[in-house]
C-alpha positions in Angstrom: -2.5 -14.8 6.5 -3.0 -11.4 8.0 -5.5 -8.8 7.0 -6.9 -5.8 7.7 -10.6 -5.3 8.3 -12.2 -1.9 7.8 -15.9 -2.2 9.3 -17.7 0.7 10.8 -20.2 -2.2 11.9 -19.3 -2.7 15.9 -20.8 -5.8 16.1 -20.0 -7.3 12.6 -16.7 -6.2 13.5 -16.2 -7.8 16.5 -17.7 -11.1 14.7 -15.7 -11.5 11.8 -12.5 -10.6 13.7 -13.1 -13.6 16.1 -14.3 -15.6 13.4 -11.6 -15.5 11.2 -8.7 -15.9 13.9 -10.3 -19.0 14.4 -9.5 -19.6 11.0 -5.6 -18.8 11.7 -6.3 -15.5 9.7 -4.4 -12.2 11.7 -7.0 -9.2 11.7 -6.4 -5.7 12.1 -9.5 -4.2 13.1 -10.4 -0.4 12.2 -13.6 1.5 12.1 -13.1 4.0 9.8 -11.7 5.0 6.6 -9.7 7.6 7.7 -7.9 5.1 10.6 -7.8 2.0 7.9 -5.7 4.4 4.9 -3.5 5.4 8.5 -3.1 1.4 8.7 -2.8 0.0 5.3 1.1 1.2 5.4 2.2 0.6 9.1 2.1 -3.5 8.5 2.3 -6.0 5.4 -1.1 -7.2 5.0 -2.2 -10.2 2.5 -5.5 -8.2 1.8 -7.4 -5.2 2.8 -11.2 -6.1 3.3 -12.5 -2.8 3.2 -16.8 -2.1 4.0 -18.0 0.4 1.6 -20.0 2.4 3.2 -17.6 3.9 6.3 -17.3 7.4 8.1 -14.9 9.4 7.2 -13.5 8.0 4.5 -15.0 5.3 2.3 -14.0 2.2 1.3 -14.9 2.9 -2.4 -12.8 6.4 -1.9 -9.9 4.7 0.3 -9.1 2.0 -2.5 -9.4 4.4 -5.3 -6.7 6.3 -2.9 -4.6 3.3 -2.7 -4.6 2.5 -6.5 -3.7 6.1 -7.1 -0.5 5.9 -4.7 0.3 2.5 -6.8 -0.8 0.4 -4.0 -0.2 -3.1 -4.9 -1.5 -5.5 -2.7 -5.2 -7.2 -2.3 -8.3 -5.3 -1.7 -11.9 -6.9 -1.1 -14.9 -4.9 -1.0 -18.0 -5.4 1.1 -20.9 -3.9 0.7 -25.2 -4.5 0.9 -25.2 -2.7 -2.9 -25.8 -5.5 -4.8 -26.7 -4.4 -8.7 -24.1 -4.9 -11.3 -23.5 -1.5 -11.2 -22.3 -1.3 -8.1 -20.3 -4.4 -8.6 -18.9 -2.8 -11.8 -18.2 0.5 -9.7 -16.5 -1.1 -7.0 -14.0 -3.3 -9.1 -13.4 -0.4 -11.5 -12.3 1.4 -8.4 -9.3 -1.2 -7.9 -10.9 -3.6 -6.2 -9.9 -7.2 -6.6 -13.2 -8.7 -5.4 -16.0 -7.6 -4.3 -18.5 -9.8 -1.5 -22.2 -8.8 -0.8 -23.5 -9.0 2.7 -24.9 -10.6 4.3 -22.5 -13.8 3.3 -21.0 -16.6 5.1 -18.3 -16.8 6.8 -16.7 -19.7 4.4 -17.2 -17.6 1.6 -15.1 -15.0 2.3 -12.3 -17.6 4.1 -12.6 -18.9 0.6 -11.9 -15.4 -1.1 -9.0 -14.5 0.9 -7.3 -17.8 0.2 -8.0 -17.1 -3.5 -6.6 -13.2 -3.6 -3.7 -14.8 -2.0 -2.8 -17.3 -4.4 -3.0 -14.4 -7.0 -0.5 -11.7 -5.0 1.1 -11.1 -7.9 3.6 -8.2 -7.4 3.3 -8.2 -3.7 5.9 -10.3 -2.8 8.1 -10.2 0.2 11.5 -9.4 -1.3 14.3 -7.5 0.2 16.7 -4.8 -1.0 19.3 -4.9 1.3 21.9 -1.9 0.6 24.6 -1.7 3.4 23.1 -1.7 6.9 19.6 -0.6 4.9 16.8 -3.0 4.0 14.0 -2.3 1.9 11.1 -4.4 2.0 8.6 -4.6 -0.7 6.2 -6.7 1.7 6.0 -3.7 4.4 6.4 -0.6 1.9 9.3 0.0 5.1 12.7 1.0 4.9 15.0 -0.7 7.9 17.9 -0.1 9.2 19.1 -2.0 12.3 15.8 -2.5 14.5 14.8 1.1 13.5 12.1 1.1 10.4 10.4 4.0 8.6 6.9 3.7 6.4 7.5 4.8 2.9 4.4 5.8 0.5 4.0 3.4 -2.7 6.0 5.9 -5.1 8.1 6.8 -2.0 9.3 3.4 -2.0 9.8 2.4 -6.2 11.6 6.2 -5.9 14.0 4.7 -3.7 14.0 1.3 -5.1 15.0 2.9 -8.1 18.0 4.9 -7.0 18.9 1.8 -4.7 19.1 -0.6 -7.9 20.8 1.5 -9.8 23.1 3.0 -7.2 26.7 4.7 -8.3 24.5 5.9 -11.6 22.8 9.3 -11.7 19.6 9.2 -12.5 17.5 11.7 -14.5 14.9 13.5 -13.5 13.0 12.7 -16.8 13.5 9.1 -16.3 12.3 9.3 -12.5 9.4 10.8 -13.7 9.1 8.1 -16.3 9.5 5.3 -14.3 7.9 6.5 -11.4 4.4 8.2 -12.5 4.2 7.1 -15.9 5.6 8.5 -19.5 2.0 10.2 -20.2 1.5 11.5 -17.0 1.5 15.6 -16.6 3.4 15.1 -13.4 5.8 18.2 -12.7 9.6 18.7 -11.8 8.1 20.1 -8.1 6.0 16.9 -7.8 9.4 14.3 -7.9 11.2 17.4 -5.8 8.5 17.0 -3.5 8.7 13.3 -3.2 12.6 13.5 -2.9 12.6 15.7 0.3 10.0 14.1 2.3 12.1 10.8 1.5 15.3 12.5 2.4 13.5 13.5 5.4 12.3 10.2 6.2 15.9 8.7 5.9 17.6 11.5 8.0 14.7 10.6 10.8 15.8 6.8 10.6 19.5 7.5 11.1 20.8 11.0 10.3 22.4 10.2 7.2 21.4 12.1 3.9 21.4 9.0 1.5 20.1 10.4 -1.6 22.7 12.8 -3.3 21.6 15.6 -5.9 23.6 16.1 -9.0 22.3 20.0 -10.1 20.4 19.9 -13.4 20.7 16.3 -13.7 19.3 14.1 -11.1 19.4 12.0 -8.1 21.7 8.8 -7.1 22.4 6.5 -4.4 26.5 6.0 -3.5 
């Protein structure tokens, strides 16, 4: 299992990430909210364990960030606000669990194991298109040894065109699939999204994979 621990607490820090090691649990340890959103992308992690109280950025803030962006994998809050309230705010937020401190150590081992039996759409598959692999468990786009983070809608944007590559696809039905059918998204926001994925690509390996049909839509070759 690897995870990624976001815990402004130096020392709590420090515990837990020997701790759970011993446990054969890989941890990523940040100290902000800011440097743990800058994270959540760069590796595939089974679950985010995010504090809620952090500098910068919160964890409350950071996973209502995540969900936003259609991040799919685990998140577990921790937090000292114990009312139902709280508890109620923090899962409505995205959360998929939620742990109060102080707990033990074989409580939250136990938690972990439990939000990875339940990953659900975070799986490791592969879309391999050519010399190109896209991997669901990374959010990355490979090529060779070379590899390239991709935002959430970055990635089903691409997905898309890759799975249904040699078809054009419409911009209404990018939107639609991408964002939502009742969403008030706008043509500049999927324009938007295509050129800083084009970018992205040309970065990787030169090569402008995404084509443009005018007044139509976008395809893969």
């Amino acid at each position: 299992m690897k995870i990624l621990l976001a815990e402004d607490d130096i020392n709590l820090g420090k515990l837990l990430s020997m701790l759970l090691k011993k446990q054969n649990i890989t941890v990523n340890w940040v100290q902000d909210g800011e440097a743990a959103y800058d994270a959540v992308y760069a590796d595939g992690y089974d679950v985010l364990v995010l504090d809620w109280m952090m500098p910068l950025l919160s964890g409350l803030d950071l996973c209502k960030r995540l969900r936003e962006e259609d991040y799919q994998g685990k998140i577990l809050l921790l937090t000292a606000k114990d009312t139902l309230a709280d508890k109620v705010e923090g899962l409505n937020s995205g959360a998929d669990d939620y742990l109060v401190k102080p707990f033990e150590l074989v409580e939250l081992v136990a938690r972990l194991n439990a939000l990875c039996r339940r990953q659900g759409q975070y799986s490791a598959e592969k879309l391999c298109y050519g010399v190109y692999t896209l991997e669901s468990s990374t959010y990355c786009l490979a090529y060779g040894e070379r590899r390239v983070e991709l935002r959430p809608r970055e990635f089903k944007l691409l997905e898309l065109l890759l799975r249904n590559r040699g078809q054009v696809m419409p911009r209404a039905v990018l939107q639609d699939r991408i964002w939502g059918i009742d969403s008030d998204v706008t043509d500049n926001n999927l324009d938007v999204h295509i050129r800083l994925l084009r970018k992205k690509i040309m970065e990787l390996n030169g090569e402008e994979l995404i084509k443009t049909m005018r007044g139509v839509g976008y395809y893969v070759e």
